[in-house]
N, CA, C and O atoms as a GROMACS GRO file, in nm:
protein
  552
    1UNK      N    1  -3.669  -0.583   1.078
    1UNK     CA    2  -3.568  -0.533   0.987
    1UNK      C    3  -3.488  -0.420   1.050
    1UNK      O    4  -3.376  -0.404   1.000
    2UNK      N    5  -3.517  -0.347   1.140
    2UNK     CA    6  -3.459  -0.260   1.198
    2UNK      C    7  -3.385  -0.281   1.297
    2UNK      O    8  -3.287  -0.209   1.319
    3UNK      N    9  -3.417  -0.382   1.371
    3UNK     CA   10  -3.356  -0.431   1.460
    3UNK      C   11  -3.221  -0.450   1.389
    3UNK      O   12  -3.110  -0.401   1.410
    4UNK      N   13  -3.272  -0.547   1.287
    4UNK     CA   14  -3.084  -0.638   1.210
    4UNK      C   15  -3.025  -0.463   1.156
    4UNK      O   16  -2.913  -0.457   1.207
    5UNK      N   17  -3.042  -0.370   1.105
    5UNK     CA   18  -2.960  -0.297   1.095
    5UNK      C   19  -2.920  -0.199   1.136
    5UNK      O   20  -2.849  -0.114   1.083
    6UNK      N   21  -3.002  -0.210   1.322
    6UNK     CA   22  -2.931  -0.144   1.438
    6UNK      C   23  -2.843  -0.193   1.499
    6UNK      O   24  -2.778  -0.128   1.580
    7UNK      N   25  -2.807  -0.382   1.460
    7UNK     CA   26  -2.737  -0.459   1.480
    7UNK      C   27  -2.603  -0.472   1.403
    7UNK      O   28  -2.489  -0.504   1.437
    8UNK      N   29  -2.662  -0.433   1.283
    8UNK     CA   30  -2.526  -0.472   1.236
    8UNK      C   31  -2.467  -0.324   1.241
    8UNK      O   32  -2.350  -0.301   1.274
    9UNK      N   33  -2.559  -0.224   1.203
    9UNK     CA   34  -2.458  -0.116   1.269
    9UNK      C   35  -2.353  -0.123   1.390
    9UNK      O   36  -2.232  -0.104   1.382
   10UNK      N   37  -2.428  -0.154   1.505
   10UNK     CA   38  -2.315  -0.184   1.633
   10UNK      C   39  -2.222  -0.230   1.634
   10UNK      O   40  -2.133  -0.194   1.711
   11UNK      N   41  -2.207  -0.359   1.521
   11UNK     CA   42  -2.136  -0.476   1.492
   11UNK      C   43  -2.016  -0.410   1.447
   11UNK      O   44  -1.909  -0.411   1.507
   12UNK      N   45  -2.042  -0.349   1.330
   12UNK     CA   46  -1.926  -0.254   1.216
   12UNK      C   47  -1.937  -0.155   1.302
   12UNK      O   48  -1.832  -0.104   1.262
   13UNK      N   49  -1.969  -0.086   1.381
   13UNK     CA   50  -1.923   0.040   1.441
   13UNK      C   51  -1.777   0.004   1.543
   13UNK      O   52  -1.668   0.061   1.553
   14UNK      N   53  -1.842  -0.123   1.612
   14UNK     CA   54  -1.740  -0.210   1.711
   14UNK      C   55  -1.638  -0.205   1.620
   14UNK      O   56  -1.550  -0.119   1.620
   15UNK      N   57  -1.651  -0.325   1.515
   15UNK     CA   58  -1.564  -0.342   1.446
   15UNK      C   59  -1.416  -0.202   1.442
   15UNK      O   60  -1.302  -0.186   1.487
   16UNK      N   61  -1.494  -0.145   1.375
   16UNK     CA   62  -1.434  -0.016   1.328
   16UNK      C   63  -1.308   0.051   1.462
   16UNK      O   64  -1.190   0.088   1.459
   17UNK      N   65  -1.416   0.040   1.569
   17UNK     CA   66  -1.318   0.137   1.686
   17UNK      C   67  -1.226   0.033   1.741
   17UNK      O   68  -1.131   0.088   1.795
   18UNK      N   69  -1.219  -0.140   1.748
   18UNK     CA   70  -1.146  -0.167   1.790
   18UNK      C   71  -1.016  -0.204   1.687
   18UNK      O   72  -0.906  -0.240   1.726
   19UNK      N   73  -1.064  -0.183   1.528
   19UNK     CA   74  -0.931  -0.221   1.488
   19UNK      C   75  -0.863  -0.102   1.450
   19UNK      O   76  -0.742  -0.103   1.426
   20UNK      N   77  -0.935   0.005   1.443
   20UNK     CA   78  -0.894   0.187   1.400
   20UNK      C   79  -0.731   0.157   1.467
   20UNK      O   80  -0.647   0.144   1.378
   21UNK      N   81  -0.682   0.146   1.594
   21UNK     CA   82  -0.563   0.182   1.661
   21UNK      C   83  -0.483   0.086   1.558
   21UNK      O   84  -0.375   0.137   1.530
   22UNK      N   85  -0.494   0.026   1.527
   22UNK     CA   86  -0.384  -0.042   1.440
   22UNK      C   87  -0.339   0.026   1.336
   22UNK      O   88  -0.219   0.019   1.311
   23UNK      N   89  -0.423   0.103   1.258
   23UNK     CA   90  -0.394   0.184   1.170
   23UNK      C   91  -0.374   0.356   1.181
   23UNK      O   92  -0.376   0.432   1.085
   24UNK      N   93  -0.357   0.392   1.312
   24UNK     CA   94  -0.304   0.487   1.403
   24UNK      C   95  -0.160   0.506   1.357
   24UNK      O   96  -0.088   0.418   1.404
   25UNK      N   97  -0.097   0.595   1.279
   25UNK     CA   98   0.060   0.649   1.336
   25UNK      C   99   0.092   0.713   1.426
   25UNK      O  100   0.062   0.824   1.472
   26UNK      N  101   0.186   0.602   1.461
   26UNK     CA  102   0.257   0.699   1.599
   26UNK      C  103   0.358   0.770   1.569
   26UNK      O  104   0.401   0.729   1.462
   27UNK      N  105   0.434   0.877   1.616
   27UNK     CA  106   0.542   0.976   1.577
   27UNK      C  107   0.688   0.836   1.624
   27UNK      O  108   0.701   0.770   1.727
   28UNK      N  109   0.764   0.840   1.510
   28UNK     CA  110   0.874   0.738   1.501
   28UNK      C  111   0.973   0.814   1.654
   28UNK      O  112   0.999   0.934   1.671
   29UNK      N  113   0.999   0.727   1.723
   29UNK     CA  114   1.102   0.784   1.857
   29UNK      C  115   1.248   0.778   1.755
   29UNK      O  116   1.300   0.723   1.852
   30UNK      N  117   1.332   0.781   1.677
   30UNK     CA  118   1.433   0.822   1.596
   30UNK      C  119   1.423   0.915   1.475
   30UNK      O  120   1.319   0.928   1.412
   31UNK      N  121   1.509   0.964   1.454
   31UNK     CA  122   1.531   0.998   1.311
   31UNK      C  123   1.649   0.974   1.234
   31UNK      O  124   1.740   0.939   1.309
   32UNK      N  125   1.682   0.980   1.116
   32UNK     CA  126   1.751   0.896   1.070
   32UNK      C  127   1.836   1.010   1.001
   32UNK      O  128   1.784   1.093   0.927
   33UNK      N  129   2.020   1.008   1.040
   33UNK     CA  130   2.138   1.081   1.028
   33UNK      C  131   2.193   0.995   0.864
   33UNK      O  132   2.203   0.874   0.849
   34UNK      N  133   2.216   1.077   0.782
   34UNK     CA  134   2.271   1.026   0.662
   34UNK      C  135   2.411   1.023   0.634
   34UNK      O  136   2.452   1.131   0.590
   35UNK      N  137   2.477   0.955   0.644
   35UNK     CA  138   2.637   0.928   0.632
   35UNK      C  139   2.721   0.903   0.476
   35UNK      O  140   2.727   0.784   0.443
   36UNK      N  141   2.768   0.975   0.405
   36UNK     CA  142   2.811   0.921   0.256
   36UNK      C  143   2.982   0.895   0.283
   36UNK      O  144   3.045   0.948   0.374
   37UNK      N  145   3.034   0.812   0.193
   37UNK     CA  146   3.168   0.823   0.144
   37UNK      C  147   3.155   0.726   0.035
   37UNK      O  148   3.052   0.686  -0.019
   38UNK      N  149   3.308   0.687   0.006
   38UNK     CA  150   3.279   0.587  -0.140
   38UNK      C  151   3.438   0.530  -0.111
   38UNK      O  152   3.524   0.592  -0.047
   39UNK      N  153   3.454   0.393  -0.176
   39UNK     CA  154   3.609   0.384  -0.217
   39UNK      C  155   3.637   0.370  -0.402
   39UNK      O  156   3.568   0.412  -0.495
   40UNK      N  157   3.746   0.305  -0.402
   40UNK     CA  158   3.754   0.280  -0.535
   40UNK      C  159   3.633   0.221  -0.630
   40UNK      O  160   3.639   0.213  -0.753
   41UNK      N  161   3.523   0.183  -0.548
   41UNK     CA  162   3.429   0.088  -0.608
   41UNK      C  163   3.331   0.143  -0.635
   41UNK      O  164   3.275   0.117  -0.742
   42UNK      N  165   3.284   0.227  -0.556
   42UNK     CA  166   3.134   0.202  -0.514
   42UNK      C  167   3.100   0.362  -0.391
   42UNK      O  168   3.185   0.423  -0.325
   43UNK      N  169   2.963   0.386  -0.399
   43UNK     CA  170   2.933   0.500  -0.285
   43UNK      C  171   2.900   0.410  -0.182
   43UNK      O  172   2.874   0.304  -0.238
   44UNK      N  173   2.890   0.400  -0.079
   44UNK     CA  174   2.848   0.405   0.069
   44UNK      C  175   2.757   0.536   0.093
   44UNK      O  176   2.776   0.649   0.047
   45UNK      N  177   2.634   0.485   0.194
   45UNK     CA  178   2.538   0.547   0.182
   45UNK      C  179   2.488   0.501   0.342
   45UNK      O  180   2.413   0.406   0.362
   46UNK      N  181   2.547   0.588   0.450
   46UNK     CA  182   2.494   0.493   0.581
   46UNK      C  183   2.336   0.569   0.614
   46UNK      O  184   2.332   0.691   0.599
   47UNK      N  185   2.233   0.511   0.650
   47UNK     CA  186   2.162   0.615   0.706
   47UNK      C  187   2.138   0.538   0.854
   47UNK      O  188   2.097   0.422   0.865
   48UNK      N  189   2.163   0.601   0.933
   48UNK     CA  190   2.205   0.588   1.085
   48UNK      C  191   2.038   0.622   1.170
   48UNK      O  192   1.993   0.731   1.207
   49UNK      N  193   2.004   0.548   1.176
   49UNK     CA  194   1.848   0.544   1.284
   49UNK      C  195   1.913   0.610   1.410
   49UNK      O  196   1.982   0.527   1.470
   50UNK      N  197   1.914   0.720   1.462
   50UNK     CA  198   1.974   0.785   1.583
   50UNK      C  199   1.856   0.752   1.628
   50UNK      O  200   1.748   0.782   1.577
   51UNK      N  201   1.880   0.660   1.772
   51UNK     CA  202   1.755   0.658   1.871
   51UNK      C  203   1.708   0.518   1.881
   51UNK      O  204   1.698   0.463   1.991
   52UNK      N  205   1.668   0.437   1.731
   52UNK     CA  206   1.622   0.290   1.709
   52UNK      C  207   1.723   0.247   1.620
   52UNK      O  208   1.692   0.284   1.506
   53UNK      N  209   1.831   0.184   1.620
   53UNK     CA  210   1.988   0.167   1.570
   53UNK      C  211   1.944   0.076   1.496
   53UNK      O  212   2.005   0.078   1.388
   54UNK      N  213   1.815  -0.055   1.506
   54UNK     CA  214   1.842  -0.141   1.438
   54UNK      C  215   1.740  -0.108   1.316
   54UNK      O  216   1.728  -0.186   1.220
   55UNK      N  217   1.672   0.004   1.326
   55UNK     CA  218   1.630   0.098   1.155
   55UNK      C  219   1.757   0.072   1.072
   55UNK      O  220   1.739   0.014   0.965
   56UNK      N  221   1.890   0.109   1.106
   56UNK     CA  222   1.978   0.174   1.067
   56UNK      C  223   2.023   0.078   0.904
   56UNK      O  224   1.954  -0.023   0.891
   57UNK      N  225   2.100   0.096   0.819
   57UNK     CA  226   2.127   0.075   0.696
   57UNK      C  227   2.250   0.113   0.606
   57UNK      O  228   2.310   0.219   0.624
   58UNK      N  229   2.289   0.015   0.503
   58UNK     CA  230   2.369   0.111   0.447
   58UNK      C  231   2.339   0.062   0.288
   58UNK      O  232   2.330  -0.060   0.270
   59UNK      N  233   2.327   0.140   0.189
   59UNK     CA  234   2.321   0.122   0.056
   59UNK      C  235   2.428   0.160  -0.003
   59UNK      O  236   2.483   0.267   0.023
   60UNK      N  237   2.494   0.032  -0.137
   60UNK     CA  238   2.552   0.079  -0.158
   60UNK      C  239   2.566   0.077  -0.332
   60UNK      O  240   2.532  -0.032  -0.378
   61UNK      N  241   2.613   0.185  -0.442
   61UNK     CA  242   2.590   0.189  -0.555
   61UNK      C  243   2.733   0.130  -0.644
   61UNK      O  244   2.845   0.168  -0.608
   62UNK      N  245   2.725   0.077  -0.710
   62UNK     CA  246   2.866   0.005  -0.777
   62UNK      C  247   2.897   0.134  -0.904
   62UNK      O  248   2.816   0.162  -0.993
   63UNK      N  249   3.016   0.191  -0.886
   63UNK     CA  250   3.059   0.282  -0.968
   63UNK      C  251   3.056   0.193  -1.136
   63UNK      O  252   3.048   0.272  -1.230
   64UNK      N  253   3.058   0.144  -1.148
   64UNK     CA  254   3.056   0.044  -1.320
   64UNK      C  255   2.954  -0.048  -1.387
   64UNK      O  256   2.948  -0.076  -1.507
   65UNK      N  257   2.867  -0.095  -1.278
   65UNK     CA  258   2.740  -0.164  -1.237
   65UNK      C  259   2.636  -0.062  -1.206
   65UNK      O  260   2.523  -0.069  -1.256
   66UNK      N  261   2.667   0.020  -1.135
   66UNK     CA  262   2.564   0.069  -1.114
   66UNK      C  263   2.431   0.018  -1.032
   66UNK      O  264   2.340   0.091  -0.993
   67UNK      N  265   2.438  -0.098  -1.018
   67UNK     CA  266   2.455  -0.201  -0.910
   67UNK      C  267   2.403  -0.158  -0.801
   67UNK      O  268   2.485  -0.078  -0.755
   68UNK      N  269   2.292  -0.167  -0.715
   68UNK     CA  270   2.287  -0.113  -0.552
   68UNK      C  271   2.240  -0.215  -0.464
   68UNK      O  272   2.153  -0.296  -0.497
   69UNK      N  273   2.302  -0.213  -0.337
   69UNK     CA  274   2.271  -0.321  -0.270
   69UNK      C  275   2.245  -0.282  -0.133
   69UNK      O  276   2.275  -0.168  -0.098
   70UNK      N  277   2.184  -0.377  -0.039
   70UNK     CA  278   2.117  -0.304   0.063
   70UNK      C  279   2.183  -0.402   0.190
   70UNK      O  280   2.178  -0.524   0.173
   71UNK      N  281   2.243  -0.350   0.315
   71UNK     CA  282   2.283  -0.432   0.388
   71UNK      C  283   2.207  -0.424   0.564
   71UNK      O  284   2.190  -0.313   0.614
   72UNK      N  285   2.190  -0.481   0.598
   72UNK     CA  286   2.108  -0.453   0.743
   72UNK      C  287   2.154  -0.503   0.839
   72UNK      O  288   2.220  -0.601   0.807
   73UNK      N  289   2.152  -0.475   1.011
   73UNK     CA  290   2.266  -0.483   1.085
   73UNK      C  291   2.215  -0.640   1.142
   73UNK      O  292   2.109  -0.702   1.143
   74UNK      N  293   2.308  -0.655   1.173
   74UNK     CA  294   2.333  -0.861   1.292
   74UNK      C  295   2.238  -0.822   1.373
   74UNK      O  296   2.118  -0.843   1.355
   75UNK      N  297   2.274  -0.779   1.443
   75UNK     CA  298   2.172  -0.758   1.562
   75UNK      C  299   2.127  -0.699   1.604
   75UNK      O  300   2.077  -0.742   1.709
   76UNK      N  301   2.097  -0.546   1.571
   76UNK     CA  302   2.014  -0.447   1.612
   76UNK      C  303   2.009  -0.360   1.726
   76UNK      O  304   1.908  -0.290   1.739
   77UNK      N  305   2.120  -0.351   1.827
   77UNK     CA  306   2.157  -0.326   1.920
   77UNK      C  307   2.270  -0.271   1.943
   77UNK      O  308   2.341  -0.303   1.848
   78UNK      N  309   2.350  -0.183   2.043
   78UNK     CA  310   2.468  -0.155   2.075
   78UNK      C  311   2.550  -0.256   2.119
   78UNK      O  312   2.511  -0.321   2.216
   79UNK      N  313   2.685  -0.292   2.052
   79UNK     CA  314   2.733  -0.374   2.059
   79UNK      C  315   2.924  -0.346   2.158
   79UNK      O  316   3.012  -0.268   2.120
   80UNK      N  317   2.927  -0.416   2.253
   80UNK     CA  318   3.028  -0.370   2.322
   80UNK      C  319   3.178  -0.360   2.213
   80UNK      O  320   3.194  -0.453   2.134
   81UNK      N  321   3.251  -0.278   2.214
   81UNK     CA  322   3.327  -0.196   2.143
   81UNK      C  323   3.259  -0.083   2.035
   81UNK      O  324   3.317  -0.031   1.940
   82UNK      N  325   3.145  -0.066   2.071
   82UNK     CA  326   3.074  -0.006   1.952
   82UNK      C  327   3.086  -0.005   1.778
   82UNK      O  328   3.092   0.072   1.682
   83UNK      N  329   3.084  -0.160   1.817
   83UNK     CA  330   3.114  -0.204   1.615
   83UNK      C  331   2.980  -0.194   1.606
   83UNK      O  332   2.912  -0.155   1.701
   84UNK      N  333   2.919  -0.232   1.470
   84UNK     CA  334   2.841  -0.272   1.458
   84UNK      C  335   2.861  -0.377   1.279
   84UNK      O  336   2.915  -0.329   1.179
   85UNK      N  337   2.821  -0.470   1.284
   85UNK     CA  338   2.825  -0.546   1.165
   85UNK      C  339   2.682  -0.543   1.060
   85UNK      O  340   2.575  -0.596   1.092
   86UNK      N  341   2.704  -0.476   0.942
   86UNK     CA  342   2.588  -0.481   0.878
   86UNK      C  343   2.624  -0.586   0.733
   86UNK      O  344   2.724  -0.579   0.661
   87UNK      N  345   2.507  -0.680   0.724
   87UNK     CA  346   2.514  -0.813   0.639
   87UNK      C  347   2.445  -0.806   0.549
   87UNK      O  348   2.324  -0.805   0.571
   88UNK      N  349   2.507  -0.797   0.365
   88UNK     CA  350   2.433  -0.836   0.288
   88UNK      C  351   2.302  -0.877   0.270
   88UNK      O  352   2.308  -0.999   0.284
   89UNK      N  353   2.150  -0.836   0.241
   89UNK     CA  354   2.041  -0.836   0.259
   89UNK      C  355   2.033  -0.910   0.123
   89UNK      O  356   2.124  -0.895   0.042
   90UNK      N  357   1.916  -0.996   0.095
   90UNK     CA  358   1.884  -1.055  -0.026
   90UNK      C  359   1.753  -1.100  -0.028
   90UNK      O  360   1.721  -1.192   0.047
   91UNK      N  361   1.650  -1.034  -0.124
   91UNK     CA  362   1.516  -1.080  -0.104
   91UNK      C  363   1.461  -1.197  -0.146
   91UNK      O  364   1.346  -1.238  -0.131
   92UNK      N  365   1.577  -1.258  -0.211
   92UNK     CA  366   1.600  -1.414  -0.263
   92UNK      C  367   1.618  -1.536  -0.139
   92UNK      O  368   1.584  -1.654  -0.141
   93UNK      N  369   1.683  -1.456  -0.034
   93UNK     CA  370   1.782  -1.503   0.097
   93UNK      C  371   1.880  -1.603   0.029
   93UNK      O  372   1.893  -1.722   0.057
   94UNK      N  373   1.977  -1.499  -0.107
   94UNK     CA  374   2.101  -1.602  -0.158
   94UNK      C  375   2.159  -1.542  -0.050
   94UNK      O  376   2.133  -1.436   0.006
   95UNK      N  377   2.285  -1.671  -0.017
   95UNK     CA  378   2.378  -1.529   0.079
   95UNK      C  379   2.509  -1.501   0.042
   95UNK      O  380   2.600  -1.565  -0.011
   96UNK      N  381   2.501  -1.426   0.070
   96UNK     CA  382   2.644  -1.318   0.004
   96UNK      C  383   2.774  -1.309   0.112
   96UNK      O  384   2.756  -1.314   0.233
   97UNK      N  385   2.924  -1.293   0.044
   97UNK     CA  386   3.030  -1.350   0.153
   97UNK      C  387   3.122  -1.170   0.196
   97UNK      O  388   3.227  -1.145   0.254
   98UNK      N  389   2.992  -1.064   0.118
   98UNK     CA  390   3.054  -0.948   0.195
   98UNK      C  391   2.952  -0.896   0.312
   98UNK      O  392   2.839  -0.926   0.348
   99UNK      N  393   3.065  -0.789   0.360
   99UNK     CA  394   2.963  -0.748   0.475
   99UNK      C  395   3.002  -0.583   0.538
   99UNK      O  396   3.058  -0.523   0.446
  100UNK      N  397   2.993  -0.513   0.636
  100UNK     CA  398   3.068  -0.419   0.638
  100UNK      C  399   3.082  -0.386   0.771
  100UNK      O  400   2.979  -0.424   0.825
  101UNK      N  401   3.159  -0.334   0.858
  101UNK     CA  402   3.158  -0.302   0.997
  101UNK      C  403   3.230  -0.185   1.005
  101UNK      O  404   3.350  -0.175   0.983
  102UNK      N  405   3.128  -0.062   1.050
  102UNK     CA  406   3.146   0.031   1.095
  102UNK      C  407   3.161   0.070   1.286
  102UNK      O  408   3.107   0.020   1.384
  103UNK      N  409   3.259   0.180   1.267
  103UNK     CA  410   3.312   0.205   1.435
  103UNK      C  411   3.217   0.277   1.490
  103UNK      O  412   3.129   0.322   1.416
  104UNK      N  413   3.214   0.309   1.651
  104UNK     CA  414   3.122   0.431   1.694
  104UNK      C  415   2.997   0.401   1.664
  104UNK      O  416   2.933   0.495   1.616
  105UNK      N  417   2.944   0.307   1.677
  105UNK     CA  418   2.756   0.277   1.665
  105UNK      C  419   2.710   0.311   1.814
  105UNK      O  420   2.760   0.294   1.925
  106UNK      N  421   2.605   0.359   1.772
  106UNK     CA  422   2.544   0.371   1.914
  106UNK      C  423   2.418   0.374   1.921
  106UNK      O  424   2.382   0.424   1.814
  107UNK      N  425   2.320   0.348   1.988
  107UNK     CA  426   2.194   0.345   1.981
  107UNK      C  427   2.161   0.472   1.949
  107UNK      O  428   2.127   0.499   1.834
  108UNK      N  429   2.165   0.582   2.062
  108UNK     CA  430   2.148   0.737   2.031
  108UNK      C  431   2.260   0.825   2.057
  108UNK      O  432   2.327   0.805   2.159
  109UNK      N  433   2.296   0.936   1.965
  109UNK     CA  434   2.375   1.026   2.063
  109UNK      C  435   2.368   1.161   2.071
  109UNK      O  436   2.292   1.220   1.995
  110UNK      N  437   2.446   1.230   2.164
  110UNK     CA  438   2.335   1.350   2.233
  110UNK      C  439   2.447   1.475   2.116
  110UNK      O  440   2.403   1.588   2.093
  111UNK      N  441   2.577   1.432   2.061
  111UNK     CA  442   2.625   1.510   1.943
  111UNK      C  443   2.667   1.397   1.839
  111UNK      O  444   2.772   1.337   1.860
  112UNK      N  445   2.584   1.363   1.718
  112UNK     CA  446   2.664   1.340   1.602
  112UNK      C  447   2.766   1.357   1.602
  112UNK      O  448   2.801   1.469   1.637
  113UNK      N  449   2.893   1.237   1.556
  113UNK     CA  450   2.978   1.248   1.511
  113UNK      C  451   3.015   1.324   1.388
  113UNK      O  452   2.910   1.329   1.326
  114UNK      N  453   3.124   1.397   1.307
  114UNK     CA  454   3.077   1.474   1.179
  114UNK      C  455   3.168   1.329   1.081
  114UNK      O  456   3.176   1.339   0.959
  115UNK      N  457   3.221   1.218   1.147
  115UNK     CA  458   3.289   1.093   1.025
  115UNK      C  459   3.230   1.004   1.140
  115UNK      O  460   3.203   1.008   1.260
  116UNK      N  461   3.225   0.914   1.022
  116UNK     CA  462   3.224   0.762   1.102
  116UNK      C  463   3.345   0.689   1.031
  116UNK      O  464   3.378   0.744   0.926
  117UNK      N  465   3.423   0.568   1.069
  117UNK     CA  466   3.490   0.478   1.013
  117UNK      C  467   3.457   0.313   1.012
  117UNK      O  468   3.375   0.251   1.080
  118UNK      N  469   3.549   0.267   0.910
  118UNK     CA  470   3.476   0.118   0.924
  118UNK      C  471   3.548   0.048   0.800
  118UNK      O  472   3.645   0.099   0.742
  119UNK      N  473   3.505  -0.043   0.773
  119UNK     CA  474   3.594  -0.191   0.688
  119UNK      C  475   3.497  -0.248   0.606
  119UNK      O  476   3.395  -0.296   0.656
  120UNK      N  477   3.512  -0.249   0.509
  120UNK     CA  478   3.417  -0.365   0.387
  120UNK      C  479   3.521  -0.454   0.367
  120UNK      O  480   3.638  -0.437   0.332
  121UNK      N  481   3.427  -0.594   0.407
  121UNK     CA  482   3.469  -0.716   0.373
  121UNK      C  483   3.474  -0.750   0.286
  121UNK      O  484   3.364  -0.804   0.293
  122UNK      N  485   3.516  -0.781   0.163
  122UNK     CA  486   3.462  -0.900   0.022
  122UNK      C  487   3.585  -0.962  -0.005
  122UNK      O  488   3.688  -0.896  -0.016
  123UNK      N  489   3.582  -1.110  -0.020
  123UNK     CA  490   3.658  -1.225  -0.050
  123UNK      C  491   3.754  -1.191   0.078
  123UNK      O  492   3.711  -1.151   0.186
  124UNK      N  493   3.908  -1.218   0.043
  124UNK     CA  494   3.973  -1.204   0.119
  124UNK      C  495   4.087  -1.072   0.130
  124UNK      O  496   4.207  -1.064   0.155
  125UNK      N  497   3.960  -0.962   0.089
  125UNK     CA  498   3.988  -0.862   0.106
  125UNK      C  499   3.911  -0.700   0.211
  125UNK      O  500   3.797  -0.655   0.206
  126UNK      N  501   3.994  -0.668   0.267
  126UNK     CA  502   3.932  -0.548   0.358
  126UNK      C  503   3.988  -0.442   0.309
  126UNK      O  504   4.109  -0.425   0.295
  127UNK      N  505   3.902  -0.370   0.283
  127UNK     CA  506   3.892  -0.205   0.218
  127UNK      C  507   3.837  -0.139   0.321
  127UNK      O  508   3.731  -0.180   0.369
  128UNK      N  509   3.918   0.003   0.384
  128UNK     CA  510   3.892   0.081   0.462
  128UNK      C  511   3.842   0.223   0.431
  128UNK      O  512   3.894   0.296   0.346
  129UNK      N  513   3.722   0.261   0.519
  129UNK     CA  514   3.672   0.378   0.435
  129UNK      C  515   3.572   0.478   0.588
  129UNK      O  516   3.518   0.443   0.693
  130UNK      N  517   3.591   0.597   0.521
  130UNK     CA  518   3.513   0.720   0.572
  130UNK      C  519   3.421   0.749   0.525
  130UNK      O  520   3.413   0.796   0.411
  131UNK      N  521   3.314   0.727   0.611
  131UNK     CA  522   3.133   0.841   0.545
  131UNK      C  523   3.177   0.959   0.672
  131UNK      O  524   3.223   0.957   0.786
  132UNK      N  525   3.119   1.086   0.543
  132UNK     CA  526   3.137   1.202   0.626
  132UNK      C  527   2.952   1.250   0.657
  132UNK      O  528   2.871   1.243   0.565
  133UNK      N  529   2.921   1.284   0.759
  133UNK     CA  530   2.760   1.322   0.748
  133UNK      C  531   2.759   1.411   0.663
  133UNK      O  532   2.848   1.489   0.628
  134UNK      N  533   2.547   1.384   0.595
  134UNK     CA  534   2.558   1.450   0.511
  134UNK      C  535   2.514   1.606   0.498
  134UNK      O  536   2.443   1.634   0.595
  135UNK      N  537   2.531   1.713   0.415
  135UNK     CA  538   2.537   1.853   0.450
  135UNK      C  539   2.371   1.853   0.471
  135UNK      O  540   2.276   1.795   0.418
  136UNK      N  541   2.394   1.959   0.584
  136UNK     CA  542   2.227   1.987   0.637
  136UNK      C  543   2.213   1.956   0.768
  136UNK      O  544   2.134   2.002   0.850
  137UNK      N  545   2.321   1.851   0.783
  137UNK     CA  546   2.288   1.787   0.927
  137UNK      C  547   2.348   1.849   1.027
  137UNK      O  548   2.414   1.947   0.996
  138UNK      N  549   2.342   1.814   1.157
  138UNK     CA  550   2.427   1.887   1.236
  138UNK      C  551   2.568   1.870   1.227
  138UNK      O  552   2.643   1.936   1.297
   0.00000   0.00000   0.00000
């Protein structure tokens, strides 16, 4: 009898130390820059992953709806002209025919911009708009 529960101790001790690292946090290599503006519709809400770009996000709240929707980028990467395209998210996966593309993306940068610019798509209309960073930040 001692044997089996010097055994199974070893067993669950093993256990334990080889799956422990999985449940280890590591310190995130980004942090995340908050960007607001709004147009006639709605707030814009960028929060900008400085460092891991494809964290990055934008929420947005419908001034009459009240409405919030969540959009996440194409491809996750720096994209040559530094657009970046972020696409309607849906936990349904309906898909949706807006989208938004903001200027100046970059993976990391060594000064924050204090605006970003950029274009919301919906139907066959483009609405142009400014998030200014938000206060606190650099």
């Amino acid at each position: 009898m001692k044997v089996f529960k010097t055994l199974a101790f070893i067993i669950i001790a093993s256990f334990i130390l080889i799956v422990s690292p999985a449940y280890v946090f590591a310190q995130k290599a980004f942090e995340y820059e908050y960007y607001v503006g709004k147009t006639k519709d709605m707030t814009i809400k960028l929060s900008l992953a400085d460092g891991y770009i494809a964290a990055s996000e934008i929420r947005t709240v419908g001034f009459k709806s009240k409405k919030t929707s969540l959009f996440l980028t194409e491809t996750g990467y720096e994209q040559a002209g530094l657009k970046m395209k972020f696409y309607h998210d849906s936990a349904s996966q309906k898909e949706f025919p807006d989208y938004f593309i903001v200027d100046n993306i970059r993976d990391a940068y060594e000064q924050l911009p204090k605006e970003m610019h950029g274009e919301y798509y919906f139907k066959n209309e483009v609405i142009a708009f400014t998030l200014k960073i938000s206060a606190g930040h650099r």
